[in-house]
C-alpha positions in Angstrom: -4.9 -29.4 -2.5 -2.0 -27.4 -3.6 1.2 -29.5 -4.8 4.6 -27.8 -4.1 7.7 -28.0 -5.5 11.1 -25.6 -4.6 13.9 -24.4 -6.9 17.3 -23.3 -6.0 17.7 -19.7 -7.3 18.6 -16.2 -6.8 16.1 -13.5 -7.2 17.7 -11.1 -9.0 16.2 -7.9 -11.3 16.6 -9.7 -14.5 14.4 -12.9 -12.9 12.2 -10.1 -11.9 11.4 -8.7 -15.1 11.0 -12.4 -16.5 8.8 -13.3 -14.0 5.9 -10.1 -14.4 6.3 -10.3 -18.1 5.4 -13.9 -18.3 2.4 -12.8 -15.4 1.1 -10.3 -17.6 -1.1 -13.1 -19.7 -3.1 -13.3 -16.9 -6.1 -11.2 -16.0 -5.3 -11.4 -11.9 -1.5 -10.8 -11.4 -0.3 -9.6 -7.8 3.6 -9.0 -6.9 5.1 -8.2 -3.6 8.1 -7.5 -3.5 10.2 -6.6 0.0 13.6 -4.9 -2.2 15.4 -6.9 0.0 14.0 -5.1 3.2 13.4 -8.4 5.0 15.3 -7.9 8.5 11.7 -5.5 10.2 9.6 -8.3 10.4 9.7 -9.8 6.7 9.0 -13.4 5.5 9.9 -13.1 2.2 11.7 -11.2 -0.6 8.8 -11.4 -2.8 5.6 -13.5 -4.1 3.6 -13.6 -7.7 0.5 -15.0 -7.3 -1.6 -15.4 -10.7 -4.8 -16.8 -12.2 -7.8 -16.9 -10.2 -9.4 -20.0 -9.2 -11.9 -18.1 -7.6 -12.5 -14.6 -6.5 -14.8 -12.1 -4.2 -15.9 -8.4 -5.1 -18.0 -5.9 -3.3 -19.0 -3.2 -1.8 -18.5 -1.8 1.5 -21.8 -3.2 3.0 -21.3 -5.8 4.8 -17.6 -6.1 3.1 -15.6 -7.5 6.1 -18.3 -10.2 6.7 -17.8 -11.6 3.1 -14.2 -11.6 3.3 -14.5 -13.2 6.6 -16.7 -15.5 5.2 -14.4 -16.1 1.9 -11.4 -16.4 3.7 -12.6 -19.1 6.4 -13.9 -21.1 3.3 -11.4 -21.1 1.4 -8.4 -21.6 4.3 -5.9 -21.0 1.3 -3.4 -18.0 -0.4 -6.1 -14.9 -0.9 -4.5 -11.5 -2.9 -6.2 -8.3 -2.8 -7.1 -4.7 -1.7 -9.2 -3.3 0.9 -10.2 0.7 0.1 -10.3 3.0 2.5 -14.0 3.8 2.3 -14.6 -0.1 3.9 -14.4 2.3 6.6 -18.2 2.8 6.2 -18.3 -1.0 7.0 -17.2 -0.2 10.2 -18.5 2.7 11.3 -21.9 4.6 10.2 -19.8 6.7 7.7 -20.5 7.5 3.9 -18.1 8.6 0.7 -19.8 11.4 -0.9 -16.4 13.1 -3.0 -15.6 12.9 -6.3 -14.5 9.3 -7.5 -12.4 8.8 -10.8 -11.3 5.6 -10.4 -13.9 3.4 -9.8 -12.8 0.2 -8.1 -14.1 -2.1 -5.9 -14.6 -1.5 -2.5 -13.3 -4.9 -1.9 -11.6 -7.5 -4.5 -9.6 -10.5 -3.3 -8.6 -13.9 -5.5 -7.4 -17.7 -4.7 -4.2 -17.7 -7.0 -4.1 -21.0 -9.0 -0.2 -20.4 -8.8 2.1 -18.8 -6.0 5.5 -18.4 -6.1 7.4 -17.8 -3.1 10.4 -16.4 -2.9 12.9 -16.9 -0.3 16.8 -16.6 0.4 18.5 -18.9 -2.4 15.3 -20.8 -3.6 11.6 -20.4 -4.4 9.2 -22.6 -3.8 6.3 -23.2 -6.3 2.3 -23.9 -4.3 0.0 -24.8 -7.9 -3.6 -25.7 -7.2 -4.9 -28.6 -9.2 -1.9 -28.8 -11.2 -1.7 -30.8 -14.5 1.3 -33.5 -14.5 4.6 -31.2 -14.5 3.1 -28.3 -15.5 5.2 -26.4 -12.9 8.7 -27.1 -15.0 7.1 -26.0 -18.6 6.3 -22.8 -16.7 9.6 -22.3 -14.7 11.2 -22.6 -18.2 9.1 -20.3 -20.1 9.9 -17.9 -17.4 13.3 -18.4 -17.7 13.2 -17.8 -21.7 11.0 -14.4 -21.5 12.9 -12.2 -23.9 13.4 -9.1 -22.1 12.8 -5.8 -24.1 15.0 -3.0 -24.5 11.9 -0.5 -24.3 9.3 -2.5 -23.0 6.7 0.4 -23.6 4.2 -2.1 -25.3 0.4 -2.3 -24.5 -1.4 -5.7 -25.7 -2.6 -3.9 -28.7 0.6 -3.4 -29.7 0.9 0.8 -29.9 3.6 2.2 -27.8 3.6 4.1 -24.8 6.6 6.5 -25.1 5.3 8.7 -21.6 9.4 8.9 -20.6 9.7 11.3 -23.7 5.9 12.8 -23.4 5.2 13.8 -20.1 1.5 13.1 -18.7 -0.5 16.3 -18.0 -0.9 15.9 -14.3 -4.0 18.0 -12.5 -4.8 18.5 -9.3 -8.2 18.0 -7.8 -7.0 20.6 -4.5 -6.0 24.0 -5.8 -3.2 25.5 -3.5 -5.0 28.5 -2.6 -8.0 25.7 -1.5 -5.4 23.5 0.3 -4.4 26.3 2.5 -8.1 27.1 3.0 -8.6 23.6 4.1 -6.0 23.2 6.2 -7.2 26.6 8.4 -10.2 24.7 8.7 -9.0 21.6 10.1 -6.7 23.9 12.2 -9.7 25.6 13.9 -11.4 21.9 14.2 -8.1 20.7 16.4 -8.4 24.2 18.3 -11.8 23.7 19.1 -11.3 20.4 20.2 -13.0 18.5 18.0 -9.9 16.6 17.1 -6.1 16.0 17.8 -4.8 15.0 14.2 -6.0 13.9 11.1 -4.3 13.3 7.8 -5.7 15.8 5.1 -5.0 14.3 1.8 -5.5 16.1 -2.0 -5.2 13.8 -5.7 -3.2 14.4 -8.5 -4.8 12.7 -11.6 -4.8 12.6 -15.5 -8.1 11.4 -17.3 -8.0 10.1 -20.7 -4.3 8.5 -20.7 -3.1 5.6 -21.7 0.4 4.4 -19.6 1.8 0.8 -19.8 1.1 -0.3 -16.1 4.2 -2.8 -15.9 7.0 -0.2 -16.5 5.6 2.6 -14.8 6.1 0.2 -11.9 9.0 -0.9 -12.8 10.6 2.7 -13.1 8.7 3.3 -9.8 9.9 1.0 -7.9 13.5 1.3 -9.2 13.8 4.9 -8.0 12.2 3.9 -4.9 13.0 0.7 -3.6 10.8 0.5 -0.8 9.9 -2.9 1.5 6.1 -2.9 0.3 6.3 -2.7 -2.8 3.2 -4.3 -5.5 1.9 -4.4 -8.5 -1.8 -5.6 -8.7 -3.8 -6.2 -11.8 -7.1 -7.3 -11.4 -9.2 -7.1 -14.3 -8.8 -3.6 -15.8 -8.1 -2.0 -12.6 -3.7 -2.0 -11.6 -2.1 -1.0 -8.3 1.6 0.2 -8.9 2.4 1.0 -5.3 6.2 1.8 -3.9 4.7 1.9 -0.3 7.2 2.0 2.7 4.8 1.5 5.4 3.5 -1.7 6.9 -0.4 -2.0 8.2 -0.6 -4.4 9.7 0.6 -8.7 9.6 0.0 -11.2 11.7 2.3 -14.4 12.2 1.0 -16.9 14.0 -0.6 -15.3 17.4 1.5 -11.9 17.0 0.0 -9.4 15.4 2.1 -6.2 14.3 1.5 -2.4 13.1 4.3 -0.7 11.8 2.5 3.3 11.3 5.0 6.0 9.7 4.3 9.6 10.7 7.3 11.7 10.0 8.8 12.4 6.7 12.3 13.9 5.6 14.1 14.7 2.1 17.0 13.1 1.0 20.2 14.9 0.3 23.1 13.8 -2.0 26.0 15.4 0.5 26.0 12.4 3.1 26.9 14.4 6.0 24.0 16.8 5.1 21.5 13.7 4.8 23.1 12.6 8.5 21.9 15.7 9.9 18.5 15.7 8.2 18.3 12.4 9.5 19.0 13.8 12.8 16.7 16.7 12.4 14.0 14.7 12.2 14.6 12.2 14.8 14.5 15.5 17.2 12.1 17.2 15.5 9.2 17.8 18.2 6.1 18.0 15.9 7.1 15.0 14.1 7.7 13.3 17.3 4.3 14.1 18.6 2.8 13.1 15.5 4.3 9.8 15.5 3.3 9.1 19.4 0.2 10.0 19.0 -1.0 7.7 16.4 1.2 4.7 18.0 -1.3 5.3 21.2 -4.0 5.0 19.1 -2.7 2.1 17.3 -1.9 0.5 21.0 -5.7 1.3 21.0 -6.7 -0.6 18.1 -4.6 -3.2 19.5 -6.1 -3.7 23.0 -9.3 -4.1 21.3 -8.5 -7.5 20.8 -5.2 -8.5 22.1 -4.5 -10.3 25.2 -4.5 -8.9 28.2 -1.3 -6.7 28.5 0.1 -8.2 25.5 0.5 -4.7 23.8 4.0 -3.2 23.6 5.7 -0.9 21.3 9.0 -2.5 19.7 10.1 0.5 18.4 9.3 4.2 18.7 10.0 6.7 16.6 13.0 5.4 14.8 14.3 6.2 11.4 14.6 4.5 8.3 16.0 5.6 5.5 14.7 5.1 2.0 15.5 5.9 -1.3 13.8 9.0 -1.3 12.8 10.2 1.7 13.8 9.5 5.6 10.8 7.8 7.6 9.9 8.2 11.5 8.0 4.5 11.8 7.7 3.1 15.1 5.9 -1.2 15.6 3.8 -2.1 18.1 3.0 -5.7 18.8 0.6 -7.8 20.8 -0.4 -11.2 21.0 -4.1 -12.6 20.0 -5.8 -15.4 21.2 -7.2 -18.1 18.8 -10.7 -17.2 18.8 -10.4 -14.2 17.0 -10.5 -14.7 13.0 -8.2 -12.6 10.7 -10.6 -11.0 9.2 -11.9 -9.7 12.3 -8.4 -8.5 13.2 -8.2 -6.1 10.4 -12.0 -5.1 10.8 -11.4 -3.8 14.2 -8.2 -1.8 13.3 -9.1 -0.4 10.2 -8.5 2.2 8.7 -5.1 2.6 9.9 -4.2 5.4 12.4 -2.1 6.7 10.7 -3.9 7.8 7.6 -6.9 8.9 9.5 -6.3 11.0 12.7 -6.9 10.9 16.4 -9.9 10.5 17.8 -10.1 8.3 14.6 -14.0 8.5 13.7 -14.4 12.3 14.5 -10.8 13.0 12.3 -12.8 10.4 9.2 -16.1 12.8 9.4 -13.5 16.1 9.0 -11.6 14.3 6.3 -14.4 13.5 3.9 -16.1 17.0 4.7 -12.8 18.7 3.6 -11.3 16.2 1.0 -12.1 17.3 -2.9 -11.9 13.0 -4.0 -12.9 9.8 -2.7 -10.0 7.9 -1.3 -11.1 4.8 -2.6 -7.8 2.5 -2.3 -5.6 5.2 -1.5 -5.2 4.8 2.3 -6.4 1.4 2.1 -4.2 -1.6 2.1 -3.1 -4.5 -0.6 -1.8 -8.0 1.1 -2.4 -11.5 1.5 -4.0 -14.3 3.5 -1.8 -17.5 4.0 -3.3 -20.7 4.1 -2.6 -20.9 8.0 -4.5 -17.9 8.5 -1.4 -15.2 8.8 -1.2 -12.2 7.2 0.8 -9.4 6.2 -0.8 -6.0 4.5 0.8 -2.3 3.3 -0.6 0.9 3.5 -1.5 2.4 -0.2 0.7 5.6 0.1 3.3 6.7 -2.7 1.0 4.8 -5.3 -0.6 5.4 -9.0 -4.0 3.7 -9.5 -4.8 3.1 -12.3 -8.5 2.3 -14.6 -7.4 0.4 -17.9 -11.0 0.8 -18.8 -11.9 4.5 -18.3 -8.2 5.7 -18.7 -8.3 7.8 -15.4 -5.1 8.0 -13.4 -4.3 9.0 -10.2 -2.1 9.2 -7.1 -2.9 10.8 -3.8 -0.6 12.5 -1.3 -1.5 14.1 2.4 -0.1 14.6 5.8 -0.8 15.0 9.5 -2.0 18.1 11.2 -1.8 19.0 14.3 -1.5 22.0 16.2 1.6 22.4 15.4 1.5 22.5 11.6 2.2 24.9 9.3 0.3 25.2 5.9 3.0 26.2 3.9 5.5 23.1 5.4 2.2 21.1 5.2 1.9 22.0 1.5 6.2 21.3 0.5 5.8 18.0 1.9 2.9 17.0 0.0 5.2 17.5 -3.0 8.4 16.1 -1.7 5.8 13.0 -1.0 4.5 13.1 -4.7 8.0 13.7 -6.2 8.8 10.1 -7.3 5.2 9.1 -8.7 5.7 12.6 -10.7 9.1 11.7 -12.0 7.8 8.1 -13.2 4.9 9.9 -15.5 7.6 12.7 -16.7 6.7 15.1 -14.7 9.9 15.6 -12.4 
């Protein structure tokens, strides 16, 4: 049984910082944080989950069965990642590219401590606590000395990558991007697909970065409404993701896929018409529609009858920096239906694979140079009442602690309509912030 207790306080960035240095004596650490981006759809500012009580990792084969299995078991708080190649789970696929990274197809973990923040109070869920154990740990929160320059590993050396920039390389030369892309152009002229999202890695191998600030300069410059930092082990997901895959609240399920993407400018009447631009912007448009149909797809699966609707379509949010085209659709589910199953039968998400979705997968890993791995895949939670809410792994650096490989992944839709070279500039725009964060701006 979990024992709660709630405490009147403000969330602010200083109790932030507190709260992931105290985390970081723990080998499973997960932190969600919404930057205050709670009015589409949010139920909290943020949650820390820490310590596993228990945990489950695997493989893709027969992945979603063990979660399903793990999560109807344990009917409590569950923290993790699924990678993209569970795709393979469900559908007779395989990952044959290059993979640096090496994590887990699959990892989740029952938090001995959750911490949920809300407006104007947290609330504290232990599991098996010890007497008051909850106050001696709100106050050593509370008395974490914050560090000028935080750059500290646990060994003690110092990470100084803000003054020495990390050699980024990339796995896709630009010559072989524009290559690739004329090949997935003729596939969509041919027929054999609509869309699909062609994606290329940036990566570093042999470098050492202290996860906890490059997230924290990450997120700072980026402020988006999924953002996470997830250390499990030796493996650490600093994510600034500003698109939604999917969460489910009671019998509503919702999708929130972003297809349409749009620089910032510092002249605001500039950025009004950039906003503007792409709003009427026909290929982004048709982009966007076309993987909310096939979300409503996804949706019908499962849904009940006529339930499906689309809440918003292509409407614009603006984020730090870039402009987004996101449209939700919503349905209702009956009660027979298990979570897990919910996310089996939707996944991957639309709109980081393509339309038809399984022929756009077999052209993605035929073209791709890297195994996705948890790039395109999604971190989240599982709530004790069964809910819950998941991102899609997009403007992210994964990170192995262990083998010292680094990378982040960018892509894009293409359709008919696409030019390589536009393709190509927004690829960069898209990688501009993870750049910046490992000095290479």
């Amino acid at each position: 049984m979990r024992i709660s207790k709630k405490i009147k306080v403000q969330l602010d960035d200083n109790l932030k910082k507190k709260l992931l240095l105290w985390a970081q004596q723990f080998e499973e650490v997960a932190w969600l944080d919404s930057n205050e981006h709670t009015e589409n759809h949010g139920s909290y500012k943020a949650i820390l989950a820490i310590d596993a009580f228990t945990a489950i990792k695997t493989d893709f084969q027969n992945g979603f069965e063990k979660l399903d299995e793990y999560q109807s078991l344990s009917k409590d708080w569950l923290f993790g990642y699924l990678t993209y190649d569970l795709k393979n789970d469900v559908e007779r696929l395989q990952s044959r590219n290059f993979d640096g990274l090496d994590f887990p197809d699959l990892y989740f973990f029952r938090p001995k401590k959750v911490f949920l923040f809300s407006n104007n109070q947290v609330e504290l869920q232990y599991l098996n606590m010890v007497d008051d154990e909850w106050e001696s740990d709100w106050e050593e929160i509370l008395n974490v000395k914050i560090s000028e320059k935080p750059y500290k590993e646990s060994t003690g050396s110092e990470i100084g990558y803000r003054d020495k920039p990390i050699k980024i390389r990339l796995r896709t030369s630009k010559d072989s991007y524009f290559e690739k892309v004329g090949s997935m152009l003729e596939h969509i002229e041919r027929g054999d697909i609509y869309e699909a999202n062609f994606c290329q890695e940036f990566f570093s191998e042999n470098v050492q970065i202290d996860p906890l600030t490059a997230f924290e300069h990450l997120n700072e410059i980026s402020s988006p409404p999924f953002a996470t930092f997830l250390k499990l082990d030796r493996h650490f997901v600093l994510s600034a993701s500003p698109e939604r895959y999917l969460k489910k609240q009671g019998s509503t399920v919702i999708s929130q896929p972003i297809k349409g993407t749009a620089k910032r400018l510092e002249d605001p009447a500039d950025d009004q018409k950039m906003i503007q631009d792409l709003e009427n912007d026909p290929k982004e448009r048709s982009e966007n529609i076309m993987i909310t149909d096939l979300v409503r797809n996804d949706l019908s699966k499962f849904a009940t009858k006529g339930s499906v609707k689309v809440e918003e379509l292509c409407k614009i949010y603006t984020f730090e920096q870039v402009h987004q085209m996101i449209s939700t659709v919503k349905c209702e589910v009956p009660s027979t239906i298990t979570p897990v199953e919910i996310i089996k039968r939707t996944f991957p998400m639309g709109s980081m694979t393509g339309a038809p979705k399984v022929s756009a997968m077999k052209i993605i890993e035929e073209l791709e140079d890297a195994k996705r791995g948890l790039y395109s895949g999604a971190v989240g939670y599982f709530s004790p009442t069964s809910d819950f809410d998941f991102n899609v792994v997009i403007r992210s650096i994964l990170y192995n602690n262990t083998t010292k490989y680094l990378s982040f992944s960018v892509g894009g839709a293409i359709t008919a309509k696409s030019v390589p070279e536009k393709e190509y500039e927004e690829c960069l725009l898209k990688a501009k912030a993870m750049r910046e964060v490992l000095g290479n701006s």
